[in-house]
N, CA, C, O and CB atoms as a CASP TS submission, in Angstrom:
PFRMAT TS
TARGET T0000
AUTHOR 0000-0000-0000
METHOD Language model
MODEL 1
PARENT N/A
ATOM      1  N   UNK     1       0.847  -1.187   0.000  1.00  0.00           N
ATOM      2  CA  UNK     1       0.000   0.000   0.000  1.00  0.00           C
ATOM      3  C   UNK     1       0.889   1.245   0.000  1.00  0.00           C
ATOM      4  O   UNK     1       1.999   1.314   0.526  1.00  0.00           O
ATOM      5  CB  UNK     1      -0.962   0.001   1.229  1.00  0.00           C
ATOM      6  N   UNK     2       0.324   2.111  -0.587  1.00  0.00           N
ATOM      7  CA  UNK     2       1.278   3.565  -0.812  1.00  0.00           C
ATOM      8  C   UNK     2       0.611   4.353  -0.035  1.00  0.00           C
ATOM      9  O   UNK     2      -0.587   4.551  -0.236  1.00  0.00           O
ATOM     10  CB  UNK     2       1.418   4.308  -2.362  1.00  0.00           C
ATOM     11  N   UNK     3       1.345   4.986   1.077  1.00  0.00           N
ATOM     12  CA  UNK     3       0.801   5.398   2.301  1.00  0.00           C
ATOM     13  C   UNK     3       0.672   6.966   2.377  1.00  0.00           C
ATOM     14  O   UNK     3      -0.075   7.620   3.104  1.00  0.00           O
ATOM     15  CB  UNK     3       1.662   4.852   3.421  1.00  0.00           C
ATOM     16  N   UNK     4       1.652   7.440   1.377  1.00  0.00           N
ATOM     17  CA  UNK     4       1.808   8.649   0.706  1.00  0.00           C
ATOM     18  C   UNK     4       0.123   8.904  -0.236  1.00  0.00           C
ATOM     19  O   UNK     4      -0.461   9.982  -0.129  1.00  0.00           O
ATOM     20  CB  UNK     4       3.372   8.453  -0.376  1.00  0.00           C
ATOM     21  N   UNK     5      -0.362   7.939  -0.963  1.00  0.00           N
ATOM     22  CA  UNK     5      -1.660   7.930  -1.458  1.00  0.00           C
ATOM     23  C   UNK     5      -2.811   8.050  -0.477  1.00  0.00           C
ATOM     24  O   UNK     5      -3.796   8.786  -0.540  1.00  0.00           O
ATOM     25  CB  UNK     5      -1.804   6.786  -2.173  1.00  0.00           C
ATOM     26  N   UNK     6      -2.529   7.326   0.274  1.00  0.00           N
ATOM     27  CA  UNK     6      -3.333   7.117   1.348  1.00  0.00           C
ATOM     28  C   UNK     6      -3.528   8.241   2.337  1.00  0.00           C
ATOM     29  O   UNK     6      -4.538   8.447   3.009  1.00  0.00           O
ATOM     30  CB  UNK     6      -2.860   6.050   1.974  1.00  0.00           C
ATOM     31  N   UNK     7      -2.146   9.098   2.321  1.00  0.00           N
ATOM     32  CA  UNK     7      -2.615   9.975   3.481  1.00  0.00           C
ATOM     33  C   UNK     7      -3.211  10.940   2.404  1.00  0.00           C
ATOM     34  O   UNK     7      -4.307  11.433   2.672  1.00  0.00           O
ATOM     35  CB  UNK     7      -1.356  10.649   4.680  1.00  0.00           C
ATOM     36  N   UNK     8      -2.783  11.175   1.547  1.00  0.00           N
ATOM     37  CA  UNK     8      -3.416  12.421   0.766  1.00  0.00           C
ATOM     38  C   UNK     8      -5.775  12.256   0.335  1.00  0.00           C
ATOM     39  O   UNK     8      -6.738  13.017   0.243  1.00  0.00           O
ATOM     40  CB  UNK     8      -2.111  12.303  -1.219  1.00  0.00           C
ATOM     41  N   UNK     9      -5.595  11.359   0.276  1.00  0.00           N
ATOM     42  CA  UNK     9      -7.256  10.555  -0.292  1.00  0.00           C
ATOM     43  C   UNK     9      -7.651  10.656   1.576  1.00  0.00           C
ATOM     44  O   UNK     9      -8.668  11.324   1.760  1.00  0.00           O
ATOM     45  CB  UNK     9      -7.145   8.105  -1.342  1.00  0.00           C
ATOM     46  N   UNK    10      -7.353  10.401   2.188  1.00  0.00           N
ATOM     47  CA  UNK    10      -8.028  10.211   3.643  1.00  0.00           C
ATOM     48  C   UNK    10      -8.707  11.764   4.366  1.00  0.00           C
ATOM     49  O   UNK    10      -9.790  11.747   4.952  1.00  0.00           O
ATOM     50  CB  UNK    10      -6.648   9.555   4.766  1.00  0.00           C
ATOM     51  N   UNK    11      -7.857  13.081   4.203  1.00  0.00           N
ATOM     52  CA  UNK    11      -8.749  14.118   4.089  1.00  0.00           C
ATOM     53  C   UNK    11      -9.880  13.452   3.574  1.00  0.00           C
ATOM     54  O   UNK    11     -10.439  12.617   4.285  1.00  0.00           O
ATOM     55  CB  UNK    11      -8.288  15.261   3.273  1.00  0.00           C
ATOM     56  N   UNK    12     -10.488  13.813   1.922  1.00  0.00           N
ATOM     57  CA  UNK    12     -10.925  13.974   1.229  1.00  0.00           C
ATOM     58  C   UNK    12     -12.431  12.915   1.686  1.00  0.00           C
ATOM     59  O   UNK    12     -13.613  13.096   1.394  1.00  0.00           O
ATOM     60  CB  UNK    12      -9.975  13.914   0.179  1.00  0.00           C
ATOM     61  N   UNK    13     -11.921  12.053   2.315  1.00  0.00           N
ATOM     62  CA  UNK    13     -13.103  11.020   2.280  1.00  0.00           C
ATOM     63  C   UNK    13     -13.929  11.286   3.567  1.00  0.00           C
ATOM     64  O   UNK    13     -14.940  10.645   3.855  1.00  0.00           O
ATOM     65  CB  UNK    13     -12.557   9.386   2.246  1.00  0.00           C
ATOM     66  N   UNK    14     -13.400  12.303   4.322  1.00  0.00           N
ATOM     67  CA  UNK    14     -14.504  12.905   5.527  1.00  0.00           C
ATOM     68  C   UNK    14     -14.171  14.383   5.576  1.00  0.00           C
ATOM     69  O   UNK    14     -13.144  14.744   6.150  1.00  0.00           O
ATOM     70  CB  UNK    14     -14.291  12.183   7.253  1.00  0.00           C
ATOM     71  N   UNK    15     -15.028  15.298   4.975  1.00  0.00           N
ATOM     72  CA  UNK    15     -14.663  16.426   4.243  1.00  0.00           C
ATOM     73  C   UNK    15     -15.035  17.086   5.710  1.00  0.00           C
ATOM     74  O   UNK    15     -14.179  17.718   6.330  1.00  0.00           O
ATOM     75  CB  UNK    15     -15.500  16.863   2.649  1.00  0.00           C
ATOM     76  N   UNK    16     -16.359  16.898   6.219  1.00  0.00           N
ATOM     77  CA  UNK    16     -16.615  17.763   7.323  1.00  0.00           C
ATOM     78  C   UNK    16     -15.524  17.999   8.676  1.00  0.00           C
ATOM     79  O   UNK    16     -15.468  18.987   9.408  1.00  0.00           O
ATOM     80  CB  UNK    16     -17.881  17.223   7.803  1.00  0.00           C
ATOM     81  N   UNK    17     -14.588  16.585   8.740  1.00  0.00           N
ATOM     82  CA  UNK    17     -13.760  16.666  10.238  1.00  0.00           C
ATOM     83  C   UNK    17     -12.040  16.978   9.635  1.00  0.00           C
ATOM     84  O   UNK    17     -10.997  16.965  10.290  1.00  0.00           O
ATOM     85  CB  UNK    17     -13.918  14.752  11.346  1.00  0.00           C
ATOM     86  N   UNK    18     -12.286  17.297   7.891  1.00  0.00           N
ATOM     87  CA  UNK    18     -10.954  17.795   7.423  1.00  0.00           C
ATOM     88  C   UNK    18     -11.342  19.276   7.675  1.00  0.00           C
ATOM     89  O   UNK    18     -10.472  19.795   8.374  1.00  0.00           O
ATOM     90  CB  UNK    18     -10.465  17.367   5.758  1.00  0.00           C
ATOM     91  N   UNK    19     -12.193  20.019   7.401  1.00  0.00           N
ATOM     92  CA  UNK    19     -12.456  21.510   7.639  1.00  0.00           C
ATOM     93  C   UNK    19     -12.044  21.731   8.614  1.00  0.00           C
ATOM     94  O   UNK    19     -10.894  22.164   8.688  1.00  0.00           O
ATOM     95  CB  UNK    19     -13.645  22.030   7.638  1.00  0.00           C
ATOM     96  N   UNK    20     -12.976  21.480   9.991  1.00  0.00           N
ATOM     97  CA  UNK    20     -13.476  21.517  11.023  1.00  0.00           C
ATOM     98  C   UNK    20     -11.966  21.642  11.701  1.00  0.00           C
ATOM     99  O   UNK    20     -11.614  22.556  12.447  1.00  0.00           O
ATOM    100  CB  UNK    20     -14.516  20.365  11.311  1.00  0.00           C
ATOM    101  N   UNK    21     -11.021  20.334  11.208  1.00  0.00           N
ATOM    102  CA  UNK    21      -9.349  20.397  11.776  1.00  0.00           C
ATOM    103  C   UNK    21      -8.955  21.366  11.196  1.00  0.00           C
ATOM    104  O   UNK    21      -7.942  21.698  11.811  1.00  0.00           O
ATOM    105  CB  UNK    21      -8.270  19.213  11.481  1.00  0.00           C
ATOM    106  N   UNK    22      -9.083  21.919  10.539  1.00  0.00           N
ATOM    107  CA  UNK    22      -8.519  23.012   9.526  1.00  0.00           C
ATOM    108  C   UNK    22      -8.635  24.604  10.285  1.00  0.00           C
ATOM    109  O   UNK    22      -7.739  25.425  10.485  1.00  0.00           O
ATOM    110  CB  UNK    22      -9.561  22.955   7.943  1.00  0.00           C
ATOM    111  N   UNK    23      -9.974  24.662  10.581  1.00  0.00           N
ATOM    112  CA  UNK    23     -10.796  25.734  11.293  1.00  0.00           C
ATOM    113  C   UNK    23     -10.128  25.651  12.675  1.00  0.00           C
ATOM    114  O   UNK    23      -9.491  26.660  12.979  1.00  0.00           O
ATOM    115  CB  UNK    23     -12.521  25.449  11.328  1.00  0.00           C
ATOM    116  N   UNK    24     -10.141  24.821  13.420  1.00  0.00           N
ATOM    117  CA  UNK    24      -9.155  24.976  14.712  1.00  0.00           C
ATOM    118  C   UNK    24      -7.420  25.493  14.621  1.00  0.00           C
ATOM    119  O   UNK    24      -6.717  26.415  15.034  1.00  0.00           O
ATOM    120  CB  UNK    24      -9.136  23.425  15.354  1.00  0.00           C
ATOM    121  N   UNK    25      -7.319  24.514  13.980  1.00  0.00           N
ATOM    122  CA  UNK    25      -5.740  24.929  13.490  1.00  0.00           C
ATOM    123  C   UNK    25      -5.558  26.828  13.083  1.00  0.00           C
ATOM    124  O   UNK    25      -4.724  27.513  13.675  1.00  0.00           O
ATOM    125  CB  UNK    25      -5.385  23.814  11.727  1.00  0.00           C
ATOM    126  N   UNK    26      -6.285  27.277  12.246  1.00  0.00           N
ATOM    127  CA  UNK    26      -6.726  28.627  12.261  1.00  0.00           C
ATOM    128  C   UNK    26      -6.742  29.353  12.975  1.00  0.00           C
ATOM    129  O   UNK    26      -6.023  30.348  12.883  1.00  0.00           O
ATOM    130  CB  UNK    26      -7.524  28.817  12.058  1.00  0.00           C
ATOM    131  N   UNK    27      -7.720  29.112  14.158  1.00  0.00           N
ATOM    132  CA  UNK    27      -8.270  29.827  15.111  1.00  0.00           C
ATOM    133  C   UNK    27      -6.988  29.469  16.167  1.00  0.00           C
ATOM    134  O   UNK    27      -6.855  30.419  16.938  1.00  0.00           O
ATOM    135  CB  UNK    27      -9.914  29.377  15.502  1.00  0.00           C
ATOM    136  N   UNK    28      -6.259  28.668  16.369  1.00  0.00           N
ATOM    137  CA  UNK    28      -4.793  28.352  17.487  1.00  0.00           C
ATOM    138  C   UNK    28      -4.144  29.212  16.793  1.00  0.00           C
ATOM    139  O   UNK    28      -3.904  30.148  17.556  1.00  0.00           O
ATOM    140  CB  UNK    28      -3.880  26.693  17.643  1.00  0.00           C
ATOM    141  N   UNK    29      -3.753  29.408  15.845  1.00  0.00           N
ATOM    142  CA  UNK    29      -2.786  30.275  15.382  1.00  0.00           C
ATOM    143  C   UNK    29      -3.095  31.882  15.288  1.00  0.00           C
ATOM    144  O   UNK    29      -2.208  32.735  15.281  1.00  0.00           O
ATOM    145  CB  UNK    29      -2.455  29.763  14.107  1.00  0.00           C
ATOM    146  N   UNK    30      -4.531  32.160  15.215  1.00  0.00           N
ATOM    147  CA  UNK    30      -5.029  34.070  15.495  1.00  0.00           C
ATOM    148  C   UNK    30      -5.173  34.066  16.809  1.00  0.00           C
ATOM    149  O   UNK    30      -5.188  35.099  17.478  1.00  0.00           O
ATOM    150  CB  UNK    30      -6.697  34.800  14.783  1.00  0.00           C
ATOM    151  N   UNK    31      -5.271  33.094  17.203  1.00  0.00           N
ATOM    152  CA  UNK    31      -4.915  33.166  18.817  1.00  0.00           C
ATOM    153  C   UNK    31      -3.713  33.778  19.547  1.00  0.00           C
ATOM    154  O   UNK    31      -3.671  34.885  20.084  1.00  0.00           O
ATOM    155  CB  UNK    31      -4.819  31.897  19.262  1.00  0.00           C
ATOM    156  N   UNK    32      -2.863  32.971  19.480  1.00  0.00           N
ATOM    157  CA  UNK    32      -1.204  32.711  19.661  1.00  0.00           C
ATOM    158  C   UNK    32      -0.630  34.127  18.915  1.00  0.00           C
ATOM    159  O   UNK    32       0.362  34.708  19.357  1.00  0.00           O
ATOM    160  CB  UNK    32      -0.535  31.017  18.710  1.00  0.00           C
ATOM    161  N   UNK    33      -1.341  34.582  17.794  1.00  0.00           N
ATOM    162  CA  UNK    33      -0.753  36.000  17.183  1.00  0.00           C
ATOM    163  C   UNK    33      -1.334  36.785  17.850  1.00  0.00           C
ATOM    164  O   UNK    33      -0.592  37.585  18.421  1.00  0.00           O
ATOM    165  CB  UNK    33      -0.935  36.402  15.727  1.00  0.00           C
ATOM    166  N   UNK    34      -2.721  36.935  18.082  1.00  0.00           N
ATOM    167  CA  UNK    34      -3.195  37.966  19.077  1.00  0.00           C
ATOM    168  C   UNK    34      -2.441  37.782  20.022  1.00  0.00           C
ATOM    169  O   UNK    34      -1.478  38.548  20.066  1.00  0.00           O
ATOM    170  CB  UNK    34      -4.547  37.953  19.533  1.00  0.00           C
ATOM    171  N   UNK    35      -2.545  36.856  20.993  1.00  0.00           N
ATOM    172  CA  UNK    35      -2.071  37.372  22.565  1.00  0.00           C
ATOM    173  C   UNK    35      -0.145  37.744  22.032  1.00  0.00           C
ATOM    174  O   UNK    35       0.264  38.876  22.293  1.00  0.00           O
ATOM    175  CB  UNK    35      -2.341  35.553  24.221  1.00  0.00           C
ATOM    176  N   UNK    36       0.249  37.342  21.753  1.00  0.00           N
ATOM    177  CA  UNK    36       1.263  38.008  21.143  1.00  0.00           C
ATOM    178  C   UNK    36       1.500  39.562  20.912  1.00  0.00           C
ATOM    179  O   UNK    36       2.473  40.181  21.343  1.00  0.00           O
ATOM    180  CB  UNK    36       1.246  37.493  20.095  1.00  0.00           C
ATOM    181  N   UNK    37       0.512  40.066  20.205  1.00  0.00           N
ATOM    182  CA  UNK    37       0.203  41.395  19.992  1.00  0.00           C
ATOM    183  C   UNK    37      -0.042  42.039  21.354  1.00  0.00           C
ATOM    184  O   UNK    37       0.382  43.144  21.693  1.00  0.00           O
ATOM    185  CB  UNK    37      -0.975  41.525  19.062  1.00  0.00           C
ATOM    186  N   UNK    38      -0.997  40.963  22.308  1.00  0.00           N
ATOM    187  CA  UNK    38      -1.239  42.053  23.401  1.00  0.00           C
ATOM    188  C   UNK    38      -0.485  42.243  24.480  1.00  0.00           C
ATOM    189  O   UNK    38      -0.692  43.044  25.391  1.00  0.00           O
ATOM    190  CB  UNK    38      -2.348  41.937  23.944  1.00  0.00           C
ATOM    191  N   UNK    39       0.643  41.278  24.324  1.00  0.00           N
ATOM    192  CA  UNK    39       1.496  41.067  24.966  1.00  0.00           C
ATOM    193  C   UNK    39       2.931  42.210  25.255  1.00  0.00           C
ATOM    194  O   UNK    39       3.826  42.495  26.051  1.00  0.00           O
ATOM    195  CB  UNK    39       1.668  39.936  24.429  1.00  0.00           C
ATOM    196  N   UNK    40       2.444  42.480  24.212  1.00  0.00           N
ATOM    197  CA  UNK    40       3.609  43.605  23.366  1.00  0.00           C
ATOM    198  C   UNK    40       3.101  45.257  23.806  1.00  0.00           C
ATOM    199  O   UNK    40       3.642  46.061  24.566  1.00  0.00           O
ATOM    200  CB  UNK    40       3.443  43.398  21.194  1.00  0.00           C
ATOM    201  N   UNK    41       1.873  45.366  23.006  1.00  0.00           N
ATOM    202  CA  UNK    41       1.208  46.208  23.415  1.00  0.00           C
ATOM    203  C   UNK    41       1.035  46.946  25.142  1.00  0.00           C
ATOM    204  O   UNK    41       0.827  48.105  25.499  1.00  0.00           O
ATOM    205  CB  UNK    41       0.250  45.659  22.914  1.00  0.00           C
ATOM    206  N   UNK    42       1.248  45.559  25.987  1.00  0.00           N
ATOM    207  CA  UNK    42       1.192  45.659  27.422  1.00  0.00           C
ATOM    208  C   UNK    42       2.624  45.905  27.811  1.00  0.00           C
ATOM    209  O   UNK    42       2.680  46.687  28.761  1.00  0.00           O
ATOM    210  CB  UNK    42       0.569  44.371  28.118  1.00  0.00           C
ATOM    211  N   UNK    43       3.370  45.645  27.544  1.00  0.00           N
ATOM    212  CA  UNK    43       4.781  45.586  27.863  1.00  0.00           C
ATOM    213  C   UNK    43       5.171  47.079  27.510  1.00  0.00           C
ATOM    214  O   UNK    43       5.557  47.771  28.452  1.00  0.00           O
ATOM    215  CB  UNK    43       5.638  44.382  26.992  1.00  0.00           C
ATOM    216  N   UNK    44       5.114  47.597  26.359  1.00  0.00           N
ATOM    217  CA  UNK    44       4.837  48.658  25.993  1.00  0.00           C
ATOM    218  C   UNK    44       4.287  49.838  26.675  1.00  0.00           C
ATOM    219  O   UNK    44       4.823  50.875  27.066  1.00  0.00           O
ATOM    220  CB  UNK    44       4.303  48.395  25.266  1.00  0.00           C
ATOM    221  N   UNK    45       3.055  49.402  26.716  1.00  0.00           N
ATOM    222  CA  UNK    45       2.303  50.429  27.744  1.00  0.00           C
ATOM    223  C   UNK    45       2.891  51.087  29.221  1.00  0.00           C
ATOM    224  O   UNK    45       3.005  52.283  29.490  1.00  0.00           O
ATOM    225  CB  UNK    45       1.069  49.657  28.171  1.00  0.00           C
ATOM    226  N   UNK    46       3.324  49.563  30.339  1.00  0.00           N
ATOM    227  CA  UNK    46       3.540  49.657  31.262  1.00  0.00           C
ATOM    228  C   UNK    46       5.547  50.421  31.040  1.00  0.00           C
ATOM    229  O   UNK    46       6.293  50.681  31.984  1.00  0.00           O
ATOM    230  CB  UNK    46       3.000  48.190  31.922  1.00  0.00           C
ATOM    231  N   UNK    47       5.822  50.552  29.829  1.00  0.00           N
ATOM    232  CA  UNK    47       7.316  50.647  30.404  1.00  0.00           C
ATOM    233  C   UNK    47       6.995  52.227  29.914  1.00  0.00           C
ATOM    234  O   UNK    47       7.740  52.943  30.584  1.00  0.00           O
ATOM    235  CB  UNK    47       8.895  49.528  29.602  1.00  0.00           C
ATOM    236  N   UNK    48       6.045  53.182  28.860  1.00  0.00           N
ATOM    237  CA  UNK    48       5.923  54.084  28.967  1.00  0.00           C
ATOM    238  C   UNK    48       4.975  54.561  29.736  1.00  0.00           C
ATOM    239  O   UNK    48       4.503  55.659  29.442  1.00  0.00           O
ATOM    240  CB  UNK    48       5.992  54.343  28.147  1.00  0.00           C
ATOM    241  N   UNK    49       4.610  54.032  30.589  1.00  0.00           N
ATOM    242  CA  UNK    49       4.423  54.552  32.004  1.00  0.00           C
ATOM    243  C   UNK    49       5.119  54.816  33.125  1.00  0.00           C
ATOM    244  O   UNK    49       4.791  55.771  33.829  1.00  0.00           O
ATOM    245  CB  UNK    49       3.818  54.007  32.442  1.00  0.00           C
ATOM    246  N   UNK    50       5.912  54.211  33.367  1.00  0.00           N
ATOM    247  CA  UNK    50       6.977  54.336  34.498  1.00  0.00           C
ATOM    248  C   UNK    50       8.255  55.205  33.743  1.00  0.00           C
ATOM    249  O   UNK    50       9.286  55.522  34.336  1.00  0.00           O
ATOM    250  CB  UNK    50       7.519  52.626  35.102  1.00  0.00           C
ATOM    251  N   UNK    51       7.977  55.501  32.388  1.00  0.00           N
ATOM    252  CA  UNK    51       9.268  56.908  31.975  1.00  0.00           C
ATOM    253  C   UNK    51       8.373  57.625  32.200  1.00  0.00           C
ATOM    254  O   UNK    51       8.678  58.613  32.868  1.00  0.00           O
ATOM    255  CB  UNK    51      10.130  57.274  30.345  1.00  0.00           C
ATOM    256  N   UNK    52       7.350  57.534  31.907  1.00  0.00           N
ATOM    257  CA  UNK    52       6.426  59.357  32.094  1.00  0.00           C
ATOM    258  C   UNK    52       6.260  59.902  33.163  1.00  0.00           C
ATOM    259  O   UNK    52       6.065  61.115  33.224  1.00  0.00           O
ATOM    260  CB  UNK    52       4.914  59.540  31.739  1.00  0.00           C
ATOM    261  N   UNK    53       6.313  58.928  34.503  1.00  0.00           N
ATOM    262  CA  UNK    53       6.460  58.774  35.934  1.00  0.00           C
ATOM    263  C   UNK    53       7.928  59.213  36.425  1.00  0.00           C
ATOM    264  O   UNK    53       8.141  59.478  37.607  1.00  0.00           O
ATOM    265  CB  UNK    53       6.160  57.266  36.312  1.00  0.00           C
ATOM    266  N   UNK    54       8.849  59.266  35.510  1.00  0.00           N
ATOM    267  CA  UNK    54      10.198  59.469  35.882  1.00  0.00           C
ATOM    268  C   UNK    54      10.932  58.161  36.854  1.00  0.00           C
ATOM    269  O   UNK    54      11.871  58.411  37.610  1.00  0.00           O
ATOM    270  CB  UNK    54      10.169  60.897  36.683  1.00  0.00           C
ATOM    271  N   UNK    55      10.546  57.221  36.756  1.00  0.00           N
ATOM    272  CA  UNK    55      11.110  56.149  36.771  1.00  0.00           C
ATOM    273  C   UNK    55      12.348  55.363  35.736  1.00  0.00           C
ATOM    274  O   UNK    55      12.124  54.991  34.584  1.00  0.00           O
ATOM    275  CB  UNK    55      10.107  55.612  36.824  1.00  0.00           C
ATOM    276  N   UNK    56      13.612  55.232  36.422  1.00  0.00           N
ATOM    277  CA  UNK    56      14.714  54.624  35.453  1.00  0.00           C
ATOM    278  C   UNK    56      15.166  53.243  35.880  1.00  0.00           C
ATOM    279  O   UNK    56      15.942  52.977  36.799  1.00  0.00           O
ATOM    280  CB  UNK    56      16.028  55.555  35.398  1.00  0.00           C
ATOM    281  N   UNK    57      14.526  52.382  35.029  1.00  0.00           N
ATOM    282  CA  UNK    57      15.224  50.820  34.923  1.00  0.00           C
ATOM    283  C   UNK    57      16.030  50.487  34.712  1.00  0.00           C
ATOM    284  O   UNK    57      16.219  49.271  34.730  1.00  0.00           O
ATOM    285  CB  UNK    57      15.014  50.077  34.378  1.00  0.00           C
TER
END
């Protein structure tokens, strides 16, 4: 058996739980980029706060 055939045809033959994996995988990854972003954004925030405060790290 050619397993290389096989994995490619095995999506295809349950279309709804190939999406569905597809759609999660998606949504983990705008995840992981958001909190990323807000992560930054926060780090950010709090260190131009404590210069505007006249605070030196």
């Amino acid at each position: 058996m050619n397993f290389l055939k096989f994995i490619i045809k095995n999506p295809f033959r349950r279309k709804n739980s190939a999406i569905l994996s597809l759609v999660g995988i998606a949504i983990g990854i705008i995840v992981i980029v958001a909190l990323g972003g807000i992560t930054n954004g926060l780090t950010n925030s709090f260190e131009n706060s404590l210069h505007a405060g006249g605070a030196d790290f």
